[in-house]
Wavefront OBJ file of the C-alpha trace (Angstrom):
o trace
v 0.000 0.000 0.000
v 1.573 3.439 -1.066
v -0.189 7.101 0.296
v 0.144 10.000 -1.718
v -0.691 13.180 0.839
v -0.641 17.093 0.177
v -1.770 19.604 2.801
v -5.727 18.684 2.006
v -5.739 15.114 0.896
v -4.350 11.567 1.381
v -5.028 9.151 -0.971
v -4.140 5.418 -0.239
v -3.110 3.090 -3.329
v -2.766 -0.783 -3.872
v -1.036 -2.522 -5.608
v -3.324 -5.179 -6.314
v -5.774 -3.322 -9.001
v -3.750 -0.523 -8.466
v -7.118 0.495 -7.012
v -7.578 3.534 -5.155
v -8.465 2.760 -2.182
v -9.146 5.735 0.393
v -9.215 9.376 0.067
v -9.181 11.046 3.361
v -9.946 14.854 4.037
v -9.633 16.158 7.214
v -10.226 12.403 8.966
v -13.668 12.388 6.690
v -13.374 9.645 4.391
v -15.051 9.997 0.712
v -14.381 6.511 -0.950
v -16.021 3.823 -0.097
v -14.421 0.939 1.957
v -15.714 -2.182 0.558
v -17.891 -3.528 3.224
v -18.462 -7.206 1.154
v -21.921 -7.067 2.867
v -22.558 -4.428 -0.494
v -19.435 -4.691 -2.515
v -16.413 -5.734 -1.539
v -14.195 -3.370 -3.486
v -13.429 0.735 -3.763
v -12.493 2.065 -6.982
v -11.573 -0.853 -9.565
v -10.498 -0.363 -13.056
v -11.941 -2.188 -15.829
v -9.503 -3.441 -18.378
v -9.657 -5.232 -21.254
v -13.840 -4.804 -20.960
v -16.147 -2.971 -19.538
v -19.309 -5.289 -18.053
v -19.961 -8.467 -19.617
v -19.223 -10.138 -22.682
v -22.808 -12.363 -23.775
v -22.557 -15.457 -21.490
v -18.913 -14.365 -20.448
v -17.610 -15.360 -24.022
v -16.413 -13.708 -27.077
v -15.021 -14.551 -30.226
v -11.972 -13.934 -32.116
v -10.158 -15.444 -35.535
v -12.022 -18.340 -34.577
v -11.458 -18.953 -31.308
v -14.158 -18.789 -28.132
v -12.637 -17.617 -25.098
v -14.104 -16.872 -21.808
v -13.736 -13.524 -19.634
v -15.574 -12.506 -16.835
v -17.198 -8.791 -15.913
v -15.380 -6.258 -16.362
v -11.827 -8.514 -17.287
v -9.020 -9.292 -15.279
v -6.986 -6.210 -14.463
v -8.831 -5.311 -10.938
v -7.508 -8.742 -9.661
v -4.021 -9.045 -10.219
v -1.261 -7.040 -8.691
v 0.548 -4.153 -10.772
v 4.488 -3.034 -10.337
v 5.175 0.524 -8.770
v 7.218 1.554 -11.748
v 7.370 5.280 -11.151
v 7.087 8.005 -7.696
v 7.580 11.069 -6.969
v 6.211 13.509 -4.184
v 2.537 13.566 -5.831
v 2.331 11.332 -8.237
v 2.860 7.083 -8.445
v 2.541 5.122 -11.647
v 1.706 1.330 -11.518
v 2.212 -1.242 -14.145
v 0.854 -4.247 -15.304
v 2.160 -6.550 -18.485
v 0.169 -8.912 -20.469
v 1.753 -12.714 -19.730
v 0.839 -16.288 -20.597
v -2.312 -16.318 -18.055
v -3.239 -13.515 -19.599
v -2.880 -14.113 -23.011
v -5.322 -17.270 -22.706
v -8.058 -15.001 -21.919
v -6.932 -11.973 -24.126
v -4.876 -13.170 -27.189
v -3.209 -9.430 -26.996
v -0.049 -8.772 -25.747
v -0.080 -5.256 -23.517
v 1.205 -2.907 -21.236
v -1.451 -1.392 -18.704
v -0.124 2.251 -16.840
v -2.179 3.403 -14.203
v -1.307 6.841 -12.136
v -2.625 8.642 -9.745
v -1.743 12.624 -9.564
v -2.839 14.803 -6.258
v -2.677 18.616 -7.359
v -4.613 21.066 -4.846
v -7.783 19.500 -4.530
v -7.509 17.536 -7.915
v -6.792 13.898 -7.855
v -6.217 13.172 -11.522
v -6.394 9.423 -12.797
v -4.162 8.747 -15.394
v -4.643 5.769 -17.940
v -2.332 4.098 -20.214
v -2.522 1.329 -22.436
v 0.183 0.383 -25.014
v -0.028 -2.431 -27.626
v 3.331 -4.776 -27.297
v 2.173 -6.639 -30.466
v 2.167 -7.272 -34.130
v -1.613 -7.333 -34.733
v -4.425 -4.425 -34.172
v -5.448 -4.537 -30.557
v -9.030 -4.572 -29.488
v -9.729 -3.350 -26.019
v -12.401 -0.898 -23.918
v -11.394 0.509 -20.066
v -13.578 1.912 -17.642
v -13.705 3.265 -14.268
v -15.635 2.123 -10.809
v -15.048 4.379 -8.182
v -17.806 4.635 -5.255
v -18.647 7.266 -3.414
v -20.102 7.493 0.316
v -23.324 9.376 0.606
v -23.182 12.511 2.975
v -24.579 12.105 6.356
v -26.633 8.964 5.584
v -29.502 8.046 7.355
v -30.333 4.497 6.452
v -33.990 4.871 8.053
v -34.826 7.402 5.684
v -35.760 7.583 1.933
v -33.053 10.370 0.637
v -29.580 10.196 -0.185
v -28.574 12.984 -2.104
v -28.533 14.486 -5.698
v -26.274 14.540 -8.632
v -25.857 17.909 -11.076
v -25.044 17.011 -14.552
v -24.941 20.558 -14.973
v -28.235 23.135 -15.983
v -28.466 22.484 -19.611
v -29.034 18.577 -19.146
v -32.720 18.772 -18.549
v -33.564 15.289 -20.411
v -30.677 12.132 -20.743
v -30.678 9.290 -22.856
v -29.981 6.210 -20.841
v -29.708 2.435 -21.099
v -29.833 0.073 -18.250
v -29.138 -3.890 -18.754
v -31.663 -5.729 -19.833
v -30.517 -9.818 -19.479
v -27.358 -11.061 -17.879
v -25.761 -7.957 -17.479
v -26.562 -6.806 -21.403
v -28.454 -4.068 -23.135
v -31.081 -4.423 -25.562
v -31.998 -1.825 -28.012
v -34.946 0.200 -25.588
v -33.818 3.571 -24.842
v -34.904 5.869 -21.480
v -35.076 9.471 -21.134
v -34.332 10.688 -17.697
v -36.099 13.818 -16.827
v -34.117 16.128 -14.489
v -34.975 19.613 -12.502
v -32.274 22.198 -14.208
v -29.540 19.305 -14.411
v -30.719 17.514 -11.136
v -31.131 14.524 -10.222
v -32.549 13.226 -6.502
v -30.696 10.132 -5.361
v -33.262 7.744 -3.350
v -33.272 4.174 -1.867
v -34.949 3.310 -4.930
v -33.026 5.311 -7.619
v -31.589 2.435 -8.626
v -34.101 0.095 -9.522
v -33.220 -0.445 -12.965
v -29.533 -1.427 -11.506
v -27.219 1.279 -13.829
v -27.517 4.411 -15.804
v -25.668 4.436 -18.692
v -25.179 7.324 -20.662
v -23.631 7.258 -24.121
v -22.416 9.501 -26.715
v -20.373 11.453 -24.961
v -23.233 13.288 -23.409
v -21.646 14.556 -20.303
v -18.567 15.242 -19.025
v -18.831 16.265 -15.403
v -21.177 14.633 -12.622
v -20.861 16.551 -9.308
v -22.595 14.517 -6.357
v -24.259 16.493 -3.508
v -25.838 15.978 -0.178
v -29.302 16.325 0.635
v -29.394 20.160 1.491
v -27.427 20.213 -2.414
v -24.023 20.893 -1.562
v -21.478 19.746 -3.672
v -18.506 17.402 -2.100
v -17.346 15.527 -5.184
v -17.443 15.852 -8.645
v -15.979 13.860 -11.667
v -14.134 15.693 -15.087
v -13.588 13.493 -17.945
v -13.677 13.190 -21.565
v -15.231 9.704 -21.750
v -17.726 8.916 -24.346
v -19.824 7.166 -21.745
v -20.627 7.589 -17.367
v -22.506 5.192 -15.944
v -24.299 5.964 -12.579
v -24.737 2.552 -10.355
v -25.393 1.498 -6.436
v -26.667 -1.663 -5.466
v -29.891 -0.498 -3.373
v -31.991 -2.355 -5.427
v -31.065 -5.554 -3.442
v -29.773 -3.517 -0.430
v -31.762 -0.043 -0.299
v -29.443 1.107 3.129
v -26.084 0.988 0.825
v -24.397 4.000 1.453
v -22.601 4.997 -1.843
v -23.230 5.360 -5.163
v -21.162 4.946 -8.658
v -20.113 7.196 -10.835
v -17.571 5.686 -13.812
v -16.450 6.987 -16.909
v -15.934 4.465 -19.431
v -14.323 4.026 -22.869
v -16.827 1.066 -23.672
v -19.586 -0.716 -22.323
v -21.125 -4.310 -22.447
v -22.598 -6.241 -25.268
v -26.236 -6.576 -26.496
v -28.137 -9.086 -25.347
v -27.342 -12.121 -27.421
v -24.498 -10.383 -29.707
v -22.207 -13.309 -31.318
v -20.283 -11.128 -33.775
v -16.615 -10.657 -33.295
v -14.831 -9.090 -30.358
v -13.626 -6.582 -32.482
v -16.954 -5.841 -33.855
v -18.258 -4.925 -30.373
v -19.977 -1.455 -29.864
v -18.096 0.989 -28.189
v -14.440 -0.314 -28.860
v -11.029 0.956 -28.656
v -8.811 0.032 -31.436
v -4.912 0.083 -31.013
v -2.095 -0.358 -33.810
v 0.469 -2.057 -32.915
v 3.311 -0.405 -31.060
v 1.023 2.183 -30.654
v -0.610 3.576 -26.963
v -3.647 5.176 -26.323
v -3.858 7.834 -23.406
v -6.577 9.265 -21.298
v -7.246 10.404 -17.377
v -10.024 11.513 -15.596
v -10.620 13.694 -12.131
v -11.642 13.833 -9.120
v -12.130 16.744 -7.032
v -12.832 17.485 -3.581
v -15.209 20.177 -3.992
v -15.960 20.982 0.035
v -12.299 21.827 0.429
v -10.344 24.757 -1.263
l 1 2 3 4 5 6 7 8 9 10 11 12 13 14 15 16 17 18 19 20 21 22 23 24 25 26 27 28 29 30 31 32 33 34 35 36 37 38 39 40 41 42 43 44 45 46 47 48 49 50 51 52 53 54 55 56 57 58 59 60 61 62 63 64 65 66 67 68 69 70 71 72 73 74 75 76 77 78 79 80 81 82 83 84 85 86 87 88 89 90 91 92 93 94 95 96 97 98 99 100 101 102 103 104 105 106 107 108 109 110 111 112 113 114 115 116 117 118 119 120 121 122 123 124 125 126 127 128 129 130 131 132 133 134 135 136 137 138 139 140 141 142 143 144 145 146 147 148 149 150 151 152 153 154 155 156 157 158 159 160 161 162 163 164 165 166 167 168 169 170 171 172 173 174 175 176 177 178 179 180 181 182 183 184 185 186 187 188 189 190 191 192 193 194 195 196 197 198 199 200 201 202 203 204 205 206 207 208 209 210 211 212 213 214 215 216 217 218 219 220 221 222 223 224 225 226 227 228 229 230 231 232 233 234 235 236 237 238 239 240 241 242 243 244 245 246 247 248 249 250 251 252 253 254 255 256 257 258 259 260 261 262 263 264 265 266 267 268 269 270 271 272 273 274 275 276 277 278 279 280 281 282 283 284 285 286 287 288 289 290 291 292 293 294
């Protein structure tokens, strides 16, 4: 475990994941700490997919292999290859137990940068091989609610910001898929009220690079986090449909998303996939910021 402090935040880091795992403000704690009871884990990152594959298995050049949600990166253990004062960079390389459930050899950066009240998450994915690389990445970090009272119906709000008055949205629709059915969600000036039973329809996924900042707020609207990225899709989640007292809530950017129900075509063929030359990388990071602190 490696901490990354400045004079407003820690940060705690592990090396297996390289998952963030704690960010501590003044001894208040904003991430979630993976209480198994609800979910047993804080801010994974999704690599070489983003949800599920149809029946956890895809296809490519002929061959059927088998991956589970959201791949295999959040459970193995990365190499600190780079630190400095506010910044760490871990490291993961593609290997033979890799390679027999992703025929593409890799190199997988993840950094974390603290700067003021900015924790910037820094993504970086290089293709070691000879062949075109098909991949997606995504993040999962949870959120506590503020001053949660279980008892109660509220939990908070989210601001997309005022111009998002109506969203497009997709929820899954059979094991962990989407079908084609569309939802609007219908917001007060950018607002939307968290509840115990927001979440009914599981996620929120919003596509085509719709929006690029979610701010989450307490129940009196006061903004404590809020998420910058560039993604083409967010997806809101928390599991109160099968617990309605969890006490955090989702909110992950995402360069890809899972398949339709019953898709068979080829993994490269999936919606919403990265494609990456070989010797080429591709680049990206998203933020989080402490908005209660200056």
């Amino acid at each position: 475990m490696k901490t990354l402090s400045n004079d407003k935040i820690t940060l705690q880091i592990a090396e297996h994941g390289a998952e963030l795992v704690s960010i501590n403000v003044n001894n208040t704690e904003y991430l979630w700490q993976g209480d198994p009871k609800f979910w047993g884990r804080h801010s994974p990152v999704l690599f070489p997919i983003v949800g599920r594959v149809w029946n956890n298995q895809y296809h490519h050049e002929g061959i059927t292999y088998e991956l589970g949600q959201h791949g295999f990166a959040r459970d193995m253990d990365f190499q600190l290859t780079y630190e400095e004062d506010n910044a760490l960079i871990y490291t993961l390389e593609s290997s033979q137990e890799t390679l027999n459930k992703y025929p593409f050899p890799f190199v997988l950066e993840i950094g974390y940068r603290l700067k003021g009240n900015r924790i910037e998450v820094m993504w970086s994915v290089q293709n070691t091989g000879d062949k075109d690389m098909y991949f997606q990445i995504g993040a999962h970090p949870a959120f506590y609610y503020r001053d949660l009272d279980p008892t109660t119906h509220k939990r908070g709000y989210l601001d997309f910001g005022k111009k998002h008055t109506d969203l497009e949205y997709i929820s899954p629709a059979e094991k962990g898929c989407v079908s084609d059915k569309r939802h609007i969600l219908h917001t007060e000036n950018g607002i939307m009220e968290l509840t115990s039973d927001t979440f009914m329809c599981d996620t929120y996924m919003f596509d085509n690079s719709q929006l690029q900042k979610i701010t989450l707020m307490d129940k009196e609207q006061k903004p404590y986090i809020s998420l910058e990225f560039s993604s083409p899709l967010v997806a809101v989640w928390s599991p109160s449909a099968v617990h309605p007292d969890v006490p955090f809530v989702c909110i992950e950017p995402w360069y890809g998303r899972c398949d339709k129900v019953g898709y068979h075509g080829e993994f490269k063929d999936r919606e919403w996939m990265q494609h990456l030359a070989p010797n080429k990388s591709f680049t990206t990071s998203y933020s989080i910021i402490i908005e209660d602190i200056e």
